[in-house]
C-alpha positions as CSV (number, residue, x, y, z in Angstrom):
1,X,14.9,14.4,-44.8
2,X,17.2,14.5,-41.8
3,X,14.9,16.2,-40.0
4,X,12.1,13.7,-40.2
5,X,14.6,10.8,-39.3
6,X,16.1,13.1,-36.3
7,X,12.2,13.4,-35.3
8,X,11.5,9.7,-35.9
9,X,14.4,9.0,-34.0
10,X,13.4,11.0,-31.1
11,X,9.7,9.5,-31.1
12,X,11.3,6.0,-30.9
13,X,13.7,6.6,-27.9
14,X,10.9,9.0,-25.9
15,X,8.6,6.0,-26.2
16,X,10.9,3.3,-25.5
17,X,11.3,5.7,-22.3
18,X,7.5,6.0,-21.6
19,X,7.3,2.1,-21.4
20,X,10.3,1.3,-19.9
21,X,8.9,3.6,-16.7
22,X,5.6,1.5,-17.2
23,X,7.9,-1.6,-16.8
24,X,9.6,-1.2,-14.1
25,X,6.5,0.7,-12.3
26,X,4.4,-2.2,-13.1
27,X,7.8,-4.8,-11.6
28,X,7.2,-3.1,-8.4
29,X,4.0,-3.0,-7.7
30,X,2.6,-4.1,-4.8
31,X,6.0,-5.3,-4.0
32,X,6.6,-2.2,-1.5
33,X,4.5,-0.2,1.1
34,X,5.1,2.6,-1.3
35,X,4.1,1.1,-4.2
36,X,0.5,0.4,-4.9
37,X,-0.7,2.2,-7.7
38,X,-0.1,6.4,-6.8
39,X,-0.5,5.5,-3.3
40,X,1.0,3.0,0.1
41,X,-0.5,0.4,1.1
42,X,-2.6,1.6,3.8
43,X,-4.3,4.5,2.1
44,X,-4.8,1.7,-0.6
45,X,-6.8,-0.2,1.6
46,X,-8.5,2.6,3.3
47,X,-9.6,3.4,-0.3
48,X,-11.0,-0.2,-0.6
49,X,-12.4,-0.2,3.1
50,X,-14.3,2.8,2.7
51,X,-15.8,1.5,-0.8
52,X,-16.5,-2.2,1.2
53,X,-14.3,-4.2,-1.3
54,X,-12.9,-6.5,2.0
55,X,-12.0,-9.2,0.1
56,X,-9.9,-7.2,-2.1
57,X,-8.1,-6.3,1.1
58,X,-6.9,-9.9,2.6
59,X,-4.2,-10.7,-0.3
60,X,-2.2,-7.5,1.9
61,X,-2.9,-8.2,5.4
62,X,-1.1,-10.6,7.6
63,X,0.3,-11.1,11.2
64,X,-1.5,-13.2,14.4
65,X,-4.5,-10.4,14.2
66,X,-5.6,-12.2,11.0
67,X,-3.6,-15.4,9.9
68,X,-5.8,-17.9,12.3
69,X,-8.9,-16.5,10.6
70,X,-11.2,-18.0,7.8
71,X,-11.9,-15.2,5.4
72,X,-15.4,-15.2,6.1
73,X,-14.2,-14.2,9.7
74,X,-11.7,-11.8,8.3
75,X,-14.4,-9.6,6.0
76,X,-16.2,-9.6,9.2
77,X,-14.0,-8.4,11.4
78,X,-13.1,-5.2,8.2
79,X,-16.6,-4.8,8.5
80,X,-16.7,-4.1,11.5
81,X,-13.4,-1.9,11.6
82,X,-13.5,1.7,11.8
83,X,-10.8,3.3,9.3
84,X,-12.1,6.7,8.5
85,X,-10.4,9.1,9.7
86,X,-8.1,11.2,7.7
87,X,-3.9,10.2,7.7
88,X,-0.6,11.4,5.7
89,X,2.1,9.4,5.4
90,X,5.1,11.3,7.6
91,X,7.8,8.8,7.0
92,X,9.1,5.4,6.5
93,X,12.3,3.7,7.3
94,X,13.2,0.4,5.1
95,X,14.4,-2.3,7.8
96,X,15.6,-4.5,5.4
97,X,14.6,-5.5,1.6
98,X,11.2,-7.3,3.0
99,X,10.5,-5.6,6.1
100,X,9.7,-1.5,6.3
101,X,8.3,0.6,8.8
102,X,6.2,3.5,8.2
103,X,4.8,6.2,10.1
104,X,1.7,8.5,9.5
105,X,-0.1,11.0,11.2
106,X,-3.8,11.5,11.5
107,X,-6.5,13.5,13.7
108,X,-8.7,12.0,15.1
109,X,-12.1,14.2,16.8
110,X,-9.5,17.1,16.9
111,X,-6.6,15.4,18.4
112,X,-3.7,14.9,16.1
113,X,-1.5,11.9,16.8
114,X,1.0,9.7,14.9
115,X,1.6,5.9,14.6
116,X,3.4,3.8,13.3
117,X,2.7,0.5,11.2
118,X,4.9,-2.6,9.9
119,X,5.1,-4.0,6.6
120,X,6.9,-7.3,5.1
121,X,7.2,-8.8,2.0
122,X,5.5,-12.3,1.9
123,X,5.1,-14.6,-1.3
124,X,6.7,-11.6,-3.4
125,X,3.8,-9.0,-2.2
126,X,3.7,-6.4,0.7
127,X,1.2,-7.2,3.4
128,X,0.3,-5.1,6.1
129,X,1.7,-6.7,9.8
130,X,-1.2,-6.7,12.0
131,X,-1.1,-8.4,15.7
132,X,-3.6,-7.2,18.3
133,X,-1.9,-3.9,18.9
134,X,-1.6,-3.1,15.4
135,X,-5.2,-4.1,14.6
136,X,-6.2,-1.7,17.5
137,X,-4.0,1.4,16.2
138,X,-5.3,0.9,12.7
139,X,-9.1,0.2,12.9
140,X,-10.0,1.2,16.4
């Protein structure tokens, strides 16, 4: 009989542990670059590039590149992005608790190079920080 409560017991607490990590993986989500799903948020949205789901992509891009555009002009301009190329996150650097920085490296026709991208937290989700420059590193 003890045995069956010490098992019951142990059942209880490694599944209050299972959902608890559910919990606070699901409180996080999108809420960090490193935090979208098993991924960041640029492999995320090279994952929804490459499988032309744009509009899922606007809710996590921001900056001057973007914010003055229509979405209609936005989907247009994804469409006509190049974002194929292969990329590993090599490291990212939190600036504050709403602002990170990360860097990746990818190669590109042979030629391996790394850059760097900016992230911020805006209306309690992570967005990608695009102006011109940005735009140009990322889908050019």
């Amino acid at each position: 009989m003890k045995l069956k409560i010490y098992l019951f017991l142990f059942l209880v607490n490694t599944l209050g542990i299972i959902n608890s990590e559910n919990v606070k993986a699901q409180d996080c989500l999108f809420k960090n670059p490193l935090c979208f799903y098993n991924s960041d948020i640029l492999s995320y949205l090279q994952v929804l590039h490459k499988n032309q789901q744009y509009e899922q992509m606007l809710p996590y891009l921001c900056g001057p590149a973007v914010d003055n555009l229509n979405k209609q002009q936005k989907i247009n301009k994804l469409e006509d992005a190049s974002f194929g190329y292969q990329m590993k996150r090599a490291g990212v650097k939190e600036i504050s608790k709403s602002e990170w920085n990360l860097t990746y490296s990818r190669t590109i026709m042979g030629t391996q190079e790394n850059f760097k991208i900016r992230c911020l937290l805006k209306q309690d989700k992570c967005c990608l920080y695009l102006d011109e420059k940005a735009w140009k590193t990322i889908f050019h």
